[in-house]
NUKEMAR-705824 format. One record per atom (N, C-alpha, C): x, y, z. Coordinates in steps of 0.05 Angstrom, whole numbers, plus 5000, padded with zeros to 4 digits. Atoms other than C-alpha are relative to their C-alpha. Example, Ala and Ser with C-alpha at 12.3 -4.5 7.8 and 13.67 -1.06 7.14 Angstrom:
501849765000 524649105156 501850245000 498449764999 527349795143 498550225014 
This chain:
498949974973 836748702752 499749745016 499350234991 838648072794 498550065024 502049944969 832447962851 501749895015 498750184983 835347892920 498749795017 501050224989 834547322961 498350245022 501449934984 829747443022 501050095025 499949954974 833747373070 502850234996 498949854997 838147903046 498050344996 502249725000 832248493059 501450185022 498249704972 835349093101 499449965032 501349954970 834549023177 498250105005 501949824989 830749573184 497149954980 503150055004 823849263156 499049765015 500650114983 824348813203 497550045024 502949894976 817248953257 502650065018 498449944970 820849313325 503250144988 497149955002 827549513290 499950354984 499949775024 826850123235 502250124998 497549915005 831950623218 501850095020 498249884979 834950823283 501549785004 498550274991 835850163313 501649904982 499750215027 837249883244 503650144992 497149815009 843650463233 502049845024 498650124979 846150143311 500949724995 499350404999 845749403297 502050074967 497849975015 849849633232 502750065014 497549864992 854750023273 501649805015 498050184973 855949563337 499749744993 500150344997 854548883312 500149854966 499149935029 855648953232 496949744997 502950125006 847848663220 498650134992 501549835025 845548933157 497549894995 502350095014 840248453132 499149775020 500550264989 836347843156 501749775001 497750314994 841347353142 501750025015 498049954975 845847673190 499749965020 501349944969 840747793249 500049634997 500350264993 838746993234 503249885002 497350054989 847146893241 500850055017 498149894975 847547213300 499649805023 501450084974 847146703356 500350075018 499949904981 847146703421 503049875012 497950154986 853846563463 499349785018 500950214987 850246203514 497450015014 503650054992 843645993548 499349945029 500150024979 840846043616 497949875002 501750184997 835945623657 497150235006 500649774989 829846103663 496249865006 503150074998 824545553680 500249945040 500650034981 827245563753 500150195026 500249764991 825446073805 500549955037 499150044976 829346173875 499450175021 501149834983 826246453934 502750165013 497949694988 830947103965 501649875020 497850134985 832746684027 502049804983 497550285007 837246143977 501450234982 497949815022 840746773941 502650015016 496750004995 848746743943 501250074967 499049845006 852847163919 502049804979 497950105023 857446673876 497749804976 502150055026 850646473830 500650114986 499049845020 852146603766 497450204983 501749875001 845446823755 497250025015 503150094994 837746813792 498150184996 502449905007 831146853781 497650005016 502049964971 825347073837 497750144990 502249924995 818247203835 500050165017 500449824983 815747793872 499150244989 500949765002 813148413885 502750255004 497049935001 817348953881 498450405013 500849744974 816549673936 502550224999 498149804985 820150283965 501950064974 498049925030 822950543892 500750175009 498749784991 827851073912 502050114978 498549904998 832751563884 501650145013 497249884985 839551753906 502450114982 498749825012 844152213891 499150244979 499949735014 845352783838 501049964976 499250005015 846652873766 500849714996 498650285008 851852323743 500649795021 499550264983 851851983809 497149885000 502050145000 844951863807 498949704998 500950225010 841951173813 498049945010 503250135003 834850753817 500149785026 499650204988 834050283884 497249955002 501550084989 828449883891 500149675013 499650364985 825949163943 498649814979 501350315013 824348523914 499449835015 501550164983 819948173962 497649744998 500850145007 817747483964 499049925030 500850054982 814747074019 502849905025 498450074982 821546904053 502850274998 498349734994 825347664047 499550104977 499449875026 827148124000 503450114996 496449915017 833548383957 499550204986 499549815019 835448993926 500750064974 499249955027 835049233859 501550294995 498949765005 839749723829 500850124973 498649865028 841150203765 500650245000 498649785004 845650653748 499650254981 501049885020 842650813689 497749984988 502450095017 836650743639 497549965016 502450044986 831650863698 497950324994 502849784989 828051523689 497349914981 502850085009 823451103642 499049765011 501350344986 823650463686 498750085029 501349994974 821550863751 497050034994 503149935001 813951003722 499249694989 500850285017 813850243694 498249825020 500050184983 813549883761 496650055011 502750004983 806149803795 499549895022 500650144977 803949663863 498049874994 501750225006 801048993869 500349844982 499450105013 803448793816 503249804997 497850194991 808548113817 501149954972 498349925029 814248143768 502249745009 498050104997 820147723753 502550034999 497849834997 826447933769 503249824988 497750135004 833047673731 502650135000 496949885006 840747793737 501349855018 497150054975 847547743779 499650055031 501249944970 845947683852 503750115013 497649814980 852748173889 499549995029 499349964963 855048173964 500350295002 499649745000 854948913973 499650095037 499450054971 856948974058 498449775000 500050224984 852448514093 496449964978 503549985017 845748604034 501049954969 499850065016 845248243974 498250164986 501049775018 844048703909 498649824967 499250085018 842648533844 499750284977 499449745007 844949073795 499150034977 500950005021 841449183728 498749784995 501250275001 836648613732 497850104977 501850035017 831748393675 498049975012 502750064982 824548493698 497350024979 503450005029 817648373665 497549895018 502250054993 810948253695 499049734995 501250205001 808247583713 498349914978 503250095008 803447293662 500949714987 500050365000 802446593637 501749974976 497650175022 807346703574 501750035004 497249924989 813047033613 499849705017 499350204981 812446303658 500249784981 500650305018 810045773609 501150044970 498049935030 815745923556 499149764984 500750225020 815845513499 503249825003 498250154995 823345293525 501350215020 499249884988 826245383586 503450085006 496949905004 833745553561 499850174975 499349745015 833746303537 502850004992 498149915017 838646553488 500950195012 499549794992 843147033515 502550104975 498749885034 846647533453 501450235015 497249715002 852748023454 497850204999 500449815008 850548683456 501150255014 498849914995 852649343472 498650235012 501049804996 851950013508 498150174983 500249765013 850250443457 496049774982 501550135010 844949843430 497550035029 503049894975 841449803500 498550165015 501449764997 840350433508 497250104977 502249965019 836050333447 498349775012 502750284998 831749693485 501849794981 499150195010 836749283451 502149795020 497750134988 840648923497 499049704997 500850175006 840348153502 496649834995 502450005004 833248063510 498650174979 500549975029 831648493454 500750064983 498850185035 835648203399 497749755010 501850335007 831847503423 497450074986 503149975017 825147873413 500050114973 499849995039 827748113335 500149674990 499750255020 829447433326 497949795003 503450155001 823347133350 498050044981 501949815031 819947673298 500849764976 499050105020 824647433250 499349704988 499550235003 824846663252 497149894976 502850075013 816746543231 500250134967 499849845026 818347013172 502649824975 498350015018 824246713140 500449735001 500250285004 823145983154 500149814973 501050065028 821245783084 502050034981 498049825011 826646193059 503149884999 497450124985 831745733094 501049844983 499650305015 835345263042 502249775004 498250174991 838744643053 502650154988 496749905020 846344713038 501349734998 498150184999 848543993049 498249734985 500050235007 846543413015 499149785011 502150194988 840742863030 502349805012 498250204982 846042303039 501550125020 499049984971 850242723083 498649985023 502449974978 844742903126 499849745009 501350234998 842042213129 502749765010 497850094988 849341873145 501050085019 499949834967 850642363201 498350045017 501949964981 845142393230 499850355002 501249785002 843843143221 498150204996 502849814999 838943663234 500250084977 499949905025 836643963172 499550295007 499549704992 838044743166 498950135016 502749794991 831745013180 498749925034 499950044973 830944653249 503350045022 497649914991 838244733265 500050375013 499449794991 837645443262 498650225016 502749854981 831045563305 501349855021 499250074981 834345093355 502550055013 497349834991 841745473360 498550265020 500649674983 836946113374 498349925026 502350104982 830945783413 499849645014 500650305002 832845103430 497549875026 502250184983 827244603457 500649825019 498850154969 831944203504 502649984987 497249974994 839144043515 500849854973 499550305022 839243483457 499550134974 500349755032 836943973400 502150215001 497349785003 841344483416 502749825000 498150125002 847444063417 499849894977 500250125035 845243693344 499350214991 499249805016 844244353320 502350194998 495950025000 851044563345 502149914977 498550135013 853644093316 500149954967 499850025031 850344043242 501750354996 499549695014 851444953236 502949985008 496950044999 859544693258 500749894973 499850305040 859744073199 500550244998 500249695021 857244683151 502250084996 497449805005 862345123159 502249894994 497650095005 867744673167 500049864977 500850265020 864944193110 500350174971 500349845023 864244843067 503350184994 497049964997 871745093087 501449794986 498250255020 874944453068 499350024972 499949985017 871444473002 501250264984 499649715013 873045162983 503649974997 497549985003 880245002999 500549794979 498750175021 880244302956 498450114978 499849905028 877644712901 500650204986 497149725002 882545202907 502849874988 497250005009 887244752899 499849714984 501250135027 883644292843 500950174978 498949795018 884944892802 502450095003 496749914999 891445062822 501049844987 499350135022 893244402804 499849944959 500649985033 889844462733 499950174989 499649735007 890545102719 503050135000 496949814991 897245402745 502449804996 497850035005 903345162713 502550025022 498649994984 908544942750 503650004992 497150065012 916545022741 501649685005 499250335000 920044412729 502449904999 498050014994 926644252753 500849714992 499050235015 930043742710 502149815010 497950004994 935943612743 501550055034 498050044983 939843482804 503149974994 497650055011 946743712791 501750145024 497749974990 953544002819 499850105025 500549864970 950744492876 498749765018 500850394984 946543862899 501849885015 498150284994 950943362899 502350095015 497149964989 957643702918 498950045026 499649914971 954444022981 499149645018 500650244983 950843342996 502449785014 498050284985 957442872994 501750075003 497549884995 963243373001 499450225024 500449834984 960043883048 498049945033 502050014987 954243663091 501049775023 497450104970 957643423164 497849805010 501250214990 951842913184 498749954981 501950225010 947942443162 496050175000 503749884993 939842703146 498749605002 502650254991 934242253178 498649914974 502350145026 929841793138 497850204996 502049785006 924642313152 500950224975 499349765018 928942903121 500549884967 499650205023 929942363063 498149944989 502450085007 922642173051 499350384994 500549715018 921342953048 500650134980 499249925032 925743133001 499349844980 501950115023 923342602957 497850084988 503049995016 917042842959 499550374987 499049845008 919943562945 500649994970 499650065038 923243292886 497349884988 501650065014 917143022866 497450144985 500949745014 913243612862 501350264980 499949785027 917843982822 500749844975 500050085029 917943482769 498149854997 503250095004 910643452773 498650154973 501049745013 909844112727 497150145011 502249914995 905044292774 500950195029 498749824977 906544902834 499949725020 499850094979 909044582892 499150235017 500549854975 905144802959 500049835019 500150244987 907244403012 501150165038 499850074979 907444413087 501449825015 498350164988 913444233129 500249985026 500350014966 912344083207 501649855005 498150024997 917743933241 500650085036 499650004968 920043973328 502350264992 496949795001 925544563332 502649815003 497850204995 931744193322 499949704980 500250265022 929043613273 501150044971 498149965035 932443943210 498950084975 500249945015 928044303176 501250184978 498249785015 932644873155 501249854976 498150095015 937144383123 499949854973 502050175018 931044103080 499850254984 500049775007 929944803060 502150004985 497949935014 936844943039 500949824976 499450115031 937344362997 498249994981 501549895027 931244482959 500150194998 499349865017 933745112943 502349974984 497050085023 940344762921 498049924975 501250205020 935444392873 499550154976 499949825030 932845042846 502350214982 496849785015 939945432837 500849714983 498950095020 941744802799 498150064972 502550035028 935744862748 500450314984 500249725008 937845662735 498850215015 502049844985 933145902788 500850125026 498649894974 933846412852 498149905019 501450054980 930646182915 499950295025 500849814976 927946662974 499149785030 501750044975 926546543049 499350185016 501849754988 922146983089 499349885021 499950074972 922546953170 497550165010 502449754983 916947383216 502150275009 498649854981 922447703257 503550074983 497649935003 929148083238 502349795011 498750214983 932547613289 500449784980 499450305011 931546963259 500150014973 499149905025 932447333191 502949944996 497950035000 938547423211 502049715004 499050214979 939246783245 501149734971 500150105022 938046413183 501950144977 498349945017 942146763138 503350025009 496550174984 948346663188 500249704993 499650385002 947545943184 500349894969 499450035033 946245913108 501450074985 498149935021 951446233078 502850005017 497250164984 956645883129 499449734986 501550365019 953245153094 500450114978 498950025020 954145463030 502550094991 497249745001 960745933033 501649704987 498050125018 964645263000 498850014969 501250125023 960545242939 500050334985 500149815025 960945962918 497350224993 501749935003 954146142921 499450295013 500649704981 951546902937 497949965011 502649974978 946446942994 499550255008 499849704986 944147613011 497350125026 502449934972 939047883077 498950334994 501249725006 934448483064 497149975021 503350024983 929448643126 499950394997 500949775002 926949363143 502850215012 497849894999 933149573171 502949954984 498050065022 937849393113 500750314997 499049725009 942150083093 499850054974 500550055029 939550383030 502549924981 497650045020 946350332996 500149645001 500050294999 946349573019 497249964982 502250095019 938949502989 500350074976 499550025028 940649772929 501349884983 498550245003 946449382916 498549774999 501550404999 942348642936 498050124980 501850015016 936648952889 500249944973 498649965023 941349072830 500549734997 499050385005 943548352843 498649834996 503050124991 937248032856 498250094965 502049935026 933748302786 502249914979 498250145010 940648192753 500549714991 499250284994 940847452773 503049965014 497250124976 947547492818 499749885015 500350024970 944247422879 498449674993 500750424995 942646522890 497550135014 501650014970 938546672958 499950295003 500649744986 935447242985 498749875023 501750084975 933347173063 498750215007 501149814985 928647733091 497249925017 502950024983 922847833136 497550164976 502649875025 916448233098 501050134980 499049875022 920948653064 500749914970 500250225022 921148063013 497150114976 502449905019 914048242984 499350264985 499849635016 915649032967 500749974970 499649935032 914349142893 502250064994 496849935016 921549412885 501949695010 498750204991 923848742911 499549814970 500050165013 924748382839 502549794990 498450135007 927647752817 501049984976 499250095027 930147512747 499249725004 502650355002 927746732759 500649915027 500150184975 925246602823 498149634997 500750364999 924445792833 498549955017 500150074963 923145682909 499450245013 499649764976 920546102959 499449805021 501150074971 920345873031 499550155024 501049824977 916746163091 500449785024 498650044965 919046063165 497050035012 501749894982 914146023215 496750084988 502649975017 907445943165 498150225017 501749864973 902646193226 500850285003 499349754993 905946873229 498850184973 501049785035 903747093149 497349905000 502850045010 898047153119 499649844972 499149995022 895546873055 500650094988 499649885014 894947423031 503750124988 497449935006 902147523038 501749784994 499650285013 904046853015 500050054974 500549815030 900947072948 501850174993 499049865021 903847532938 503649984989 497350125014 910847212935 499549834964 500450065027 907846952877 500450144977 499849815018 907747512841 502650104989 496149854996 915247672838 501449734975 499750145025 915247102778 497949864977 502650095023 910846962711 499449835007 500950384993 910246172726 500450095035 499750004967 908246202811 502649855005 497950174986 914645942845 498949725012 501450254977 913945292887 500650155020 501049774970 912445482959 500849725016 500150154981 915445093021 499350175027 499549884966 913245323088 500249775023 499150244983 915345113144 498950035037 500849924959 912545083228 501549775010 499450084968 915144873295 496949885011 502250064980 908144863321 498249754992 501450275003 905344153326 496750084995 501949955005 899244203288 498349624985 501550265013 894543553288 498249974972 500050055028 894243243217 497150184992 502449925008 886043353210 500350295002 499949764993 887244033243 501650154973 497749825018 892844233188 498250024977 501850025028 888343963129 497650195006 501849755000 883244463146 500850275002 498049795003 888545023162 500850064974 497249925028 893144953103 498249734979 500550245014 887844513058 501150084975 498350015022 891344763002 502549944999 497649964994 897244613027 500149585003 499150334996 901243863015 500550005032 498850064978 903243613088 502449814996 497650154985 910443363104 500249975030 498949954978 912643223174 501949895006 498350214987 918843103204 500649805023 500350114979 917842623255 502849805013 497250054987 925242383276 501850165000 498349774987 929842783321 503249874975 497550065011 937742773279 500949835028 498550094971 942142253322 501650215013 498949814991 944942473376 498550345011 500749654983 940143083391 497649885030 501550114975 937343043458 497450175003 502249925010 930643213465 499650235024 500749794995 928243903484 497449885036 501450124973 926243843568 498650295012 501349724982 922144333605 499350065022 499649994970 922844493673 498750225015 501549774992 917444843713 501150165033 498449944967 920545283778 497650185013 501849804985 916145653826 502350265012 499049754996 917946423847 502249945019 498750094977 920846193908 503049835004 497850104996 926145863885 501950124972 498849725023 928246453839 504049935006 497949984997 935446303872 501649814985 498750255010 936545613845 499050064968 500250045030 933945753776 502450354990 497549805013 938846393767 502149885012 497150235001 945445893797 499649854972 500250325025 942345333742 501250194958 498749855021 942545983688 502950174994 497949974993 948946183709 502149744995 498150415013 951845383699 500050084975 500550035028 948645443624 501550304994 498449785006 951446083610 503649944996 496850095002 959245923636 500749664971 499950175019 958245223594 500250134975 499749825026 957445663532 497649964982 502050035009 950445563523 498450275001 500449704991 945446123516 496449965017 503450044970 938446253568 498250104987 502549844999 932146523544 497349975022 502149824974 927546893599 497449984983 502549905005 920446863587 498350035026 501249894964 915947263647 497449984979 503650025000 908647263648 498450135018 501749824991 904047723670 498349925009 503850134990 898347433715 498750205002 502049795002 894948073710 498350014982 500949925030 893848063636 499949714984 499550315001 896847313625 501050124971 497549985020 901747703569 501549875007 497150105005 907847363561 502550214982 497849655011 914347923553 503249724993 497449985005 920547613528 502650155013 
């Protein structure tokens, strides 16, 4: 039987946690073992080494902290209105404490004479500042003389702090925790990296994310437990696609022939950019690499990717092969398969569109064709990846709009031929180079970076409400011209955006 590591021991043997708590931090915060609880950090960190007397409290603090004694504990109301008020008195006033809930064991806690520290959200409530569920603990020399005065503050939830779990105790599990599993901690990155970056090494990194000792540790441990992940992402993807390359056979298109060429110098009404010219090169070069093409095409709306698309599927209907393209949306399903089989309608070729509203008698028909080999092109939205959706030799697949699929659904276009197809996808959304190579590191990058002559560049014009009159005349101009408008509203309530 395979021993587990340490830091995968159950939550609940943790000191302070056992099986109750241990079932909750499963439920609400998916923290099964130690290596989870030491993954959990904190969102952010307050100052809690400085303490503000009652007269400097305002109401737009995002948090304070006051010495004092604390008097006059009262209840009010009944049943479910019920709540807990007590004063917080220092030498220059006092402020109100208030809860709604979780007091019938905090009203026997409090002692006269005894000076406590009071933390939370200071509220304007009429003309008396409140503060409403405040963190409180009794003076003594380790609640003042922390070992750092920027506390960890951690997600947590109703149903958790009703168990004594709320942000303050997760810090005190992980305080438990830390001394225990230190040892336990093992590097993940490599002496020279470390030592060329200047990086914390694990085991201080990840006592200083939870507990940091000043502003300068927590930010270099930030920064090494970022690296990490991203350092361990990138690899995972270039050795994803180390093996793809050496492993996975690629189809191999021999030939540039008649569908090519005819549409290129008898059909095709402009001129393609040097860009759309350097891409396809490098198109053709992956499929007579014998290795899958996966490549990444970025592109401005209007720069010509479609037309890059369409001729590397000419490339694979010359080689014997069917090509697919797969949109997000029915719309631009459609949109695309209007445009493509008006660019090919001289050459003969069948193109066919299958989304979720296709008519079974129509899907049966394109399916019959499509497994047959009649059908060149198939365009659809998801309905592309349905097990009854088979080809006879798919070549090419291309996806619209990368960012809208998953991989998982990427993949599985794969499946729909013995040898994987080559794969072009394609975005609009300007995605910076480093940024893409960590996105799509399996993925080649193209971009098209020159507009076709002649296209004028996409302008954007901001109007305020107020002048609602002049921007419905301006959509009324574009309209009669024979152009078309798209509306997008915005919700400042929610900050949706409705189409």
């Amino acid at each position: 039987m395979k021993r587990l590591h340490y830091l995968d021991t159950p939550v609940e043997y943790l000191k302070g946690v056992g099986p109750k708590r241990a079932d909750l931090l499963r439920e609400e915060l998916e923290i099964f073992t130690f290596r989870d609880l030491l993954h959990f950090y904190p969102f952010r960190y307050i100052d809690r080494s400085r303490f503000f007397p009652v007269s400097e409290v305002r109401a737009d603090m995002p948090y304070v902290q006051i010495r004092g004694r604390i008097t006059d504990i009262q209840l009010h109301g009944k049943n479910r209105t019920t709540r807990m008020t007590a004063w917080l008195a220092d030498a220059t006033g006092s402020i109100e404490l208030v809860w709604f809930r979780g007091f019938k064991w905090l009203k026997d806690q409090f002692k006269p004479g005894i000076e406590y520290i009071v933390f939370g959200k200071p509220s304007l409530f009429g003309s008396k500042f409140n503060i409403a569920h405040p963190e409180v603990e009794p003076v003594t020399p380790g609640a003042i003389n922390q070992d750092s005065a920027m506390q960890p503050v951690y997600n947590s939830t109703e149903k958790l702090k009703s168990m004594g779990l709320d942000s303050r105790g997760i810090g005190k599990l992980v305080k438990t925790l830390l001394p225990r599993v230190r040892e336990h901690i093992r590097e993940t990155l490599p002496a020279h990296i470390l030592a060329s970056l200047n990086l914390l090494p694990r085991d201080e990194s990840l006592l200083n994310v939870h507990f940091p000792v000043n502003d300068i540790l927590l930010k270099r441990a930030r920064a090494r437990l970022k690296f990490e992940e991203l350092f361990y992402i990138q690899v995972n993807l270039l050795q994803s696609r180390l093996l793809r390359n050496s492993k996975l056979q690629g189809l191999v298109f021999t030939q540039i022939a008649d569908y090519f060429n005819d549409f290129f110098h008898k059909h095709l009404s402009f001129s393609l950019t040097g860009a759309q010219k350097r891409v396809l090169k490098q198109i053709r070069g992956d499929t007579l690499s014998g290795r899958q093409m996966n490549r990444l095409l970025q592109g401005d709306v209007g720069s010509g990717k479609t037309i890059v698309a369409v001729m590397s599927m000419l490339m694979a209907i010359d080689n014997g092969f069917q090509a697919s393209l797969m949109a997000p949306t029915e719309i631009l399903a459609f949109q695309h398969y209007e445009s493509i089989t008006t660019m090919l309608k001289p050459l003969g070729l069948h193109v066919g569109l299958l989304t979720g509203s296709t008519k079974s008698a129509d899907r049966r028909e394109i399916l019959a064709d499509l497994k047959e080999g009649r059908l060149n092109i198939l365009i659809g939205t998801h309905a592309l990846i349905e097990d009854v959706v088979r080809f006879k030799r798919l070549g090419l697949v291309v996806i619209d709009e990368q960012h809208r699929f998953g991989v998982a659904q990427r993949a599985r276009l794969w499946t729909k031929s013995k040898v994987p197809p080559h794969v072009l996808v394609m975005t609009a959304t300007p995605i910076p180079r480093t940024l893409a190579m960590t996105l799509y590191g399996d993925l080649d990058v193209s971009v098209i970076d020159e507009l076709p002559p002649g296209r004028k560049p996409i302008k954007t014009v901001h109007q305020y409400d107020r002048n609602r009159l002049k921007v419905f005349g301006f959509m009324r101009e574009q309209i009669k011209s024979g152009r078309q408008v798209y509306v997008c509203c915005i919700s400042f309530d929610t900050g949706v955006g409705k189409a």
